[in-house]
C-alpha positions as CSV (number, residue, x, y, z in Angstrom):
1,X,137.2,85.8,109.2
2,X,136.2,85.8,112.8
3,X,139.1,87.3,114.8
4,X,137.4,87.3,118.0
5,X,139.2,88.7,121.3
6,X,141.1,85.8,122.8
7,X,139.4,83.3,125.1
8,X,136.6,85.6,126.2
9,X,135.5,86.0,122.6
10,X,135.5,81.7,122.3
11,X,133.7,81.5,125.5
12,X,131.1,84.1,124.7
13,X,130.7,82.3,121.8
14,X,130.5,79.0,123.2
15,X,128.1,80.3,125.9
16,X,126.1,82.3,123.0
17,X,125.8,78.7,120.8
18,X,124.7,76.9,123.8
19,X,121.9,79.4,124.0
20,X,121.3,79.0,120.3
21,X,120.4,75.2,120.6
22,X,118.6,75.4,123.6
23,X,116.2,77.6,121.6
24,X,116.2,75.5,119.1
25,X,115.0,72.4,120.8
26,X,112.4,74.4,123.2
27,X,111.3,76.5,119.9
28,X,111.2,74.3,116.9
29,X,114.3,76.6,115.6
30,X,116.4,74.7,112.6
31,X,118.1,71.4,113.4
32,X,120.7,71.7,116.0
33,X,123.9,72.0,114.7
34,X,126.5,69.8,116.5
35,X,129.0,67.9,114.5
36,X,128.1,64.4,116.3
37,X,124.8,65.1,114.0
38,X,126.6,64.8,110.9
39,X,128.4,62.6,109.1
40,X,131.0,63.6,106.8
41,X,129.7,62.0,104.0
42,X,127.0,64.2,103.9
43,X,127.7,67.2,105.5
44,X,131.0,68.6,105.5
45,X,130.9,71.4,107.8
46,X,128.5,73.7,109.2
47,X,127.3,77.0,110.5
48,X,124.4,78.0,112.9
49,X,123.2,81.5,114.9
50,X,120.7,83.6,115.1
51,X,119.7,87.3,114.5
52,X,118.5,90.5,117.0
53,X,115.8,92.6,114.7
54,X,116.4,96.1,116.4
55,X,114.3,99.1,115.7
56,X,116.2,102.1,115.5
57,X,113.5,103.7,116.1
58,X,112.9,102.5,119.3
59,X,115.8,100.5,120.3
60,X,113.4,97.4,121.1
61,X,113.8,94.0,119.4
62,X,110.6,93.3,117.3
63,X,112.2,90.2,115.7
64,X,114.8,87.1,115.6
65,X,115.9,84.8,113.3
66,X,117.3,81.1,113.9
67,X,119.9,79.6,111.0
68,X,121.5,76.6,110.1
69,X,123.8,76.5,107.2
70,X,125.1,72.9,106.4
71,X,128.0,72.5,102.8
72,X,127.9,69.4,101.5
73,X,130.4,66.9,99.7
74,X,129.4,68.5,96.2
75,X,130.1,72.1,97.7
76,X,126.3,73.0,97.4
77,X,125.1,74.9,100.5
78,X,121.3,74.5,102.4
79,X,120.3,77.5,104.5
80,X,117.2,76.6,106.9
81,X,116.3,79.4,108.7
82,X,112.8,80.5,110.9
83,X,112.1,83.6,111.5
84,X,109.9,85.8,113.3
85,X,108.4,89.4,113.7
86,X,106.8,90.2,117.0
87,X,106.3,94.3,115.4
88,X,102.8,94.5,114.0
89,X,103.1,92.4,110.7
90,X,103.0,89.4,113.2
91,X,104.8,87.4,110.4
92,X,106.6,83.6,110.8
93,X,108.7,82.2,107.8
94,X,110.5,78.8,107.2
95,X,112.8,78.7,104.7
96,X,115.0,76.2,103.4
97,X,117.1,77.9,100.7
98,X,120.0,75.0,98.7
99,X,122.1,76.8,95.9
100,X,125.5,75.2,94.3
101,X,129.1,75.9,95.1
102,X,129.2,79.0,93.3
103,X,125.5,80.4,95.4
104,X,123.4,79.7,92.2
105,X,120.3,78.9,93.3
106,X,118.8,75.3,92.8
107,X,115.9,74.9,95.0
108,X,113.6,76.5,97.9
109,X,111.0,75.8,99.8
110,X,109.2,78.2,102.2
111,X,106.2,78.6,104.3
112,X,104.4,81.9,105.6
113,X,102.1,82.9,108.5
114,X,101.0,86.4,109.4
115,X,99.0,87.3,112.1
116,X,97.8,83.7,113.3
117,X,96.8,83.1,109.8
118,X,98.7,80.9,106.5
119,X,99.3,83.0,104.4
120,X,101.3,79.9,101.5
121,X,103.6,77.6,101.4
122,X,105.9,77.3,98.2
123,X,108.0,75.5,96.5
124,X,111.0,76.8,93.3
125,X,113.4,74.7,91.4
126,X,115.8,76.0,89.1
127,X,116.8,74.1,86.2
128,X,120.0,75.7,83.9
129,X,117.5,79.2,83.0
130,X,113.9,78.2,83.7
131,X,112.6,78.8,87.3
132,X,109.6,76.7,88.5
133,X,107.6,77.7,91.3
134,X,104.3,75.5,92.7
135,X,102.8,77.3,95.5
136,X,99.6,76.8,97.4
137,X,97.6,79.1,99.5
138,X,93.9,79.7,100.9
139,X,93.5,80.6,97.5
140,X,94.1,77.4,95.6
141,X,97.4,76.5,93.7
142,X,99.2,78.4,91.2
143,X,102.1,77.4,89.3
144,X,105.0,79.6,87.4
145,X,107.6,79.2,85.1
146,X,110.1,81.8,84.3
147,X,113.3,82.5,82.4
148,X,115.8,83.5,84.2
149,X,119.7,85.0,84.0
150,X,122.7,82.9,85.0
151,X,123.3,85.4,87.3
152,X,120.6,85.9,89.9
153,X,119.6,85.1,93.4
154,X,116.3,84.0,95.4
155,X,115.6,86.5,98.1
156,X,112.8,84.6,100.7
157,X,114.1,86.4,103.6
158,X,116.1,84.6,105.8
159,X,118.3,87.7,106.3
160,X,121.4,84.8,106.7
161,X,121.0,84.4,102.6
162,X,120.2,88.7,101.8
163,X,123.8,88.6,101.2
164,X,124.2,86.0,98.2
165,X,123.6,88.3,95.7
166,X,126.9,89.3,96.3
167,X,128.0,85.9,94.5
168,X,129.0,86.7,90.9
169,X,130.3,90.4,92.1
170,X,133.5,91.5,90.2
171,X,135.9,92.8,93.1
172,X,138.3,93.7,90.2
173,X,136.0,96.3,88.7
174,X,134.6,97.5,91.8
175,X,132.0,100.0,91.7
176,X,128.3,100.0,91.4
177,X,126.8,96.7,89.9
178,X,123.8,95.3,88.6
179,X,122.2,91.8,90.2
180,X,118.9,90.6,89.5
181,X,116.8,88.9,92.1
182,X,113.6,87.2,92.3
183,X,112.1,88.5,95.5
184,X,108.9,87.8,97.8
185,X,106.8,89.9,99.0
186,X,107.8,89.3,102.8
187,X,104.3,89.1,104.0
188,X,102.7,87.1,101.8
189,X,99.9,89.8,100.5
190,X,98.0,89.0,97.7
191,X,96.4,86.4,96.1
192,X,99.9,85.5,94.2
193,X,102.0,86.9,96.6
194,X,104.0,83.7,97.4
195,X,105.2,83.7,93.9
196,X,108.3,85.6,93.4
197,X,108.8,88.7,91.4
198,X,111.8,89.3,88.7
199,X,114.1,92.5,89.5
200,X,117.0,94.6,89.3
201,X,118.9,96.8,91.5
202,X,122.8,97.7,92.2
203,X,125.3,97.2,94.8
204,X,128.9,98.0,95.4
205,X,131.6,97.0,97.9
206,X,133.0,99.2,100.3
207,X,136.0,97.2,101.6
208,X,137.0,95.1,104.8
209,X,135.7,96.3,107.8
210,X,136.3,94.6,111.6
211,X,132.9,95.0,113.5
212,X,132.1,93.9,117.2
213,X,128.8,92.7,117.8
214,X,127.1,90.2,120.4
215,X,128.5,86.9,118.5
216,X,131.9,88.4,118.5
217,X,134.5,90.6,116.4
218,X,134.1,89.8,112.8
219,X,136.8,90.8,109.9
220,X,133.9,91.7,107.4
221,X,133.0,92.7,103.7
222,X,130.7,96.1,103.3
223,X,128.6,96.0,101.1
224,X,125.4,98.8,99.9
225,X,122.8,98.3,98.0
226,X,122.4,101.7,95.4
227,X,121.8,104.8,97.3
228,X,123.6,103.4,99.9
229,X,120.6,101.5,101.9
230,X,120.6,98.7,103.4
231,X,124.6,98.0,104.1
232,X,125.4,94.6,104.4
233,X,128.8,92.9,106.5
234,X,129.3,89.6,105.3
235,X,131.2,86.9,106.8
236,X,133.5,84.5,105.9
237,X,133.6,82.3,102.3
238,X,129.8,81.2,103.2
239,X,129.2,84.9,102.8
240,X,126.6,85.0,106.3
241,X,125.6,88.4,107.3
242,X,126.9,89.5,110.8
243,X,124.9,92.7,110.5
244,X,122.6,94.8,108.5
245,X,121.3,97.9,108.7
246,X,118.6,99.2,106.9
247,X,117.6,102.8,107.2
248,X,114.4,103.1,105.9
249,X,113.0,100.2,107.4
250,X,114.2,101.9,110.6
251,X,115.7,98.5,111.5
252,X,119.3,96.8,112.2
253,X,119.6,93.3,112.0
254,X,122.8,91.9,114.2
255,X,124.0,88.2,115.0
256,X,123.7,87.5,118.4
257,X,125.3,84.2,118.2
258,X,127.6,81.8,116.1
259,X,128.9,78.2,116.1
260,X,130.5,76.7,113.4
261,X,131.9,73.1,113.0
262,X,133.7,70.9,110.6
């Protein structure tokens, strides 16, 4: 729940959104998200920001992010994010992630570039346990399907969406738990490499935490991937990240602004 701090935290907000679709319409960023856009047939609320990538190395941003979440009249949610690295992987994404009420995932598509070069562009359907994935790339086309668990998550790195593997996490038993992904390879090397890989790791939830960062003060969820890296702080039932921090990457990813409309 965003608590924020009175009227300054609404009106950095504000100001913070206004910035948000400015960029958007100068930069190409996802749609801009104001309610007059949408109808409520179709859409029936929303959520936009964007992302600071920090080096904690350095302290230098090498990296942003620009997000729009819509939730439609069947409860499914579509993330379209774009996303950039300015470090030296050079590396642009679009995404546009859709998964059903419950953050199952029913279809992507995505599109990579890496040092002034395509590097794919790929599109995944998922259809009760079988995965599909066409992708194309300098190299030609390939095509994939897969089996796959009712409980997993697409990970094509909009770092908005890192934190839906969370979805099918049992609060109740607490603890470290298993969740499969199928992951990209975030820059797109190989000949393959815009297909998706299968795999398993463990998380575990640390509790509520209130954290102030650029968008505002956030009441979050903590959450660690096993041996404690990267910790996620998830937002609100659309379960958004307001920060991450990844150690070994040497990088901290923090939301530098919000809106949100019904």
């Amino acid at each position: 729940m965003n608590r924020g701090k009175g009227a300054s935290a609404r009106l950095r907000r504000s100001r913070y959104a206004g910035i948000f679709i400015a960029l958007c319409v100068v930069h190409g960023g996802p749609a801009v998200a104001q309610s007059a856009y949408f109808d409520a047939a179709n859409v029936q609320r929303w959520a936009s920001g964007r992302y600071a990538y920090i080096s904690t190395r350095t302290g230098e941003q090498n990296g942003d992010e620009d997000w729009l979440l819509t939730v439609h009249a069947d409860g499914s949610r579509t993330l379209q994010s774009t996303n950039s690295y300015n470090d030296h992987t050079k590396t642009w994404r679009n995404v546009v992630l859709r998964v059903a009420p419950d953050f199952r995932p029913v279809e992507a598509h995505l599109t990579f570039w890496v040092d002034g070069a395509w590097r794919g562009s790929g599109w995944f359907t998922v259809d009760g346990n079988e995965l599909r994935g066409q992708v194309s790339g300098p190299g030609g086309r390939i095509e994939q399907t897969l089996a796959v668990p009712e409980h997993f998550s697409l990970v094509p790195h909009p770092i908005a969406t890192d934190s839906w593997p969370t979805w099918y996490y049992d609060y109740a038993r607490g603890g470290l738990q298993k969740v499969t992904l199928y992951a990209f390879d975030g820059q797109a090397l190989g000949p393959d490499s815009m297909l998706g890989k299968l795999n398993e790791t463990e998380i575990e939830y640390r509790g509520k935490q209130t954290i102030e960062i650029p968008a505002g003060t956030f009441e979050t969820e903590h959450f660690v991937f096993a041996g404690g890296d990267p910790q996620l702080y998830l937002v609100g039932e659309d379960r958004i990240i307001a920060k991450m921090t990844w150690q070994r990457a040497e990088v901290e990813y923090v939301l530098t602004a919000y809106a949100s409309g019904p």
